[in-house]
C-alpha positions in Angstrom: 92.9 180.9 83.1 94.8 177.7 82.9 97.7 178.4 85.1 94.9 179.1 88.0 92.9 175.8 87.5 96.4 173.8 87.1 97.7 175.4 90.4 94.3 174.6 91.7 94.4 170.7 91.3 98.1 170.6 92.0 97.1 171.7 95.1 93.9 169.9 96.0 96.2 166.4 94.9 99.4 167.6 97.4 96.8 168.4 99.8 95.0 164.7 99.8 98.1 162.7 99.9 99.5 164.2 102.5 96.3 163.5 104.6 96.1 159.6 103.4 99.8 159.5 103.6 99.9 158.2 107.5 100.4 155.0 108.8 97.6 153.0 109.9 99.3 151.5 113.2 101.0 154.4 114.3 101.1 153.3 118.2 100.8 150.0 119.7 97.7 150.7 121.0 96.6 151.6 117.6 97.0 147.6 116.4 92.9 147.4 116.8 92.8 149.4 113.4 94.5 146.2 111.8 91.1 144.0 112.8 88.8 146.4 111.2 90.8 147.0 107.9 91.9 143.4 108.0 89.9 143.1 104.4 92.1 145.4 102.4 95.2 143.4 103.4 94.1 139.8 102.3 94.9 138.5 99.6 98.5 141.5 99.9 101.6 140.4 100.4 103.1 140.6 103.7 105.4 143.6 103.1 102.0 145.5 102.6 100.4 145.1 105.9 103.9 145.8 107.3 104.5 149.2 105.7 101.9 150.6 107.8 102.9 149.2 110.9 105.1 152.7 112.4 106.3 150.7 116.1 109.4 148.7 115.7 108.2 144.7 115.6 110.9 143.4 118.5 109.7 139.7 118.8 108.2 137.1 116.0 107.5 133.4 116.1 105.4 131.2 113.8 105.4 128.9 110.9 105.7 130.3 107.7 107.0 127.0 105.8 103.6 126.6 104.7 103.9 123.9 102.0 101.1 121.5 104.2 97.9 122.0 105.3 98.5 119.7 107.9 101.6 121.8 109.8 101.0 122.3 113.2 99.6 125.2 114.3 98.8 126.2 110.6 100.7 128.8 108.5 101.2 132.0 109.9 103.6 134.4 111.9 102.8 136.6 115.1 104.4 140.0 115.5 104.6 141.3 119.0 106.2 145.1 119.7 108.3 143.5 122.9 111.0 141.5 122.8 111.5 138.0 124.3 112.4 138.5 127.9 109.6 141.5 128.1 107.1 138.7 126.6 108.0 136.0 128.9 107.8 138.1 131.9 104.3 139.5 130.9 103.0 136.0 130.5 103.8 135.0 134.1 102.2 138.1 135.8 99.1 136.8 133.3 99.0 140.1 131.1 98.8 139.4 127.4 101.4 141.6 125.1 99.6 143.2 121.9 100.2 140.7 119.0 99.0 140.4 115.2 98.8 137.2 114.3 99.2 137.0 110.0 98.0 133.7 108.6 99.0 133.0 104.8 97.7 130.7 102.0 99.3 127.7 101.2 102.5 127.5 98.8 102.9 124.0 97.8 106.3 124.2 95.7 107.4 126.7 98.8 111.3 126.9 99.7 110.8 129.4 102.4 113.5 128.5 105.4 111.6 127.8 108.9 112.2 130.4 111.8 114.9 129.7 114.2 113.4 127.6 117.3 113.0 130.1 119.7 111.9 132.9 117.1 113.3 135.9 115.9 114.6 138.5 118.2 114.4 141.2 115.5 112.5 141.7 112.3 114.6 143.0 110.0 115.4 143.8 106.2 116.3 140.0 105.3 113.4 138.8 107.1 111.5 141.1 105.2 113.4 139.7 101.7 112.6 136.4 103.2 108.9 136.3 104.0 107.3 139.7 102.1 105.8 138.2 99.5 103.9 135.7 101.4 99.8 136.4 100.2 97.7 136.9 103.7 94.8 134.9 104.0 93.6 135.7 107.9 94.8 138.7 110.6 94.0 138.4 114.6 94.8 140.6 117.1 95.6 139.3 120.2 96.2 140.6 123.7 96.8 143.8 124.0 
């Protein structure tokens, strides 16, 4: 009787975290779901929010040396899913590319390096490293 009831809820657990495995954003028109789940995210670190982001993140700009309130533009990074030249071009023809805009609470004795002028072409792992751990206070979607 025990082997049933053990095969039972080894099946039943398989079967739910398969279903509540999948990415939130799993398409770039999916970055909507971001706004409406924004409240399980604050208060995460970065890397959180960006595990369930499935398109590639080609372009970021931002401030993340956040150790001021009074930095212009505030603290935050913006993740678009086009790169530079694509995003430049789509500005002039006045279309807006899909963007999430991540705003982070303030780290006074922060020692975080400040993105290149001109962005990053590429997120990658070190950026990742870099800027994880970063606690998210706000997220806006933008364009799109």
């Amino acid at each position: 009787m025990k082997l049933p009831y053990r095969l039972f809820l080894f099946v039943i657990l398989f079967v739910s975290t398969a279903c509540f495995g999948q990415k939130l954003v799993q398409a770039v028109s999916d970055v909507g779901q971001l706004a409406i789940h924004k409240e399980q995210f604050i208060g995460q670190p970065l890397n959180i929010l960006l595990a369930q982001i499935e398109p590639a993140i080609k372009y970021v700009y931002g401030n993340p040396e956040n150790r001021w309130r009074g930095a212009v533009g505030g603290t935050y990074l913006k993740f678009h899913f086009v790169d530079k030249q694509e995003y430049g071009e789509m500005l002039r023809q006045n279309k807006k590319p899909a963007g999430v805009v991540v705003s982070f609470s303030l780290e006074p004795n922060s020692s975080r390096k400040p993105l290149p002028k001109g962005g990053i072409p590429l997120w990658t792992d070190e950026q990742k490293r870099e800027y994880g751990d970063m606690i998210i206070a706000d997220i806006r979607i933008t364009g799109g």
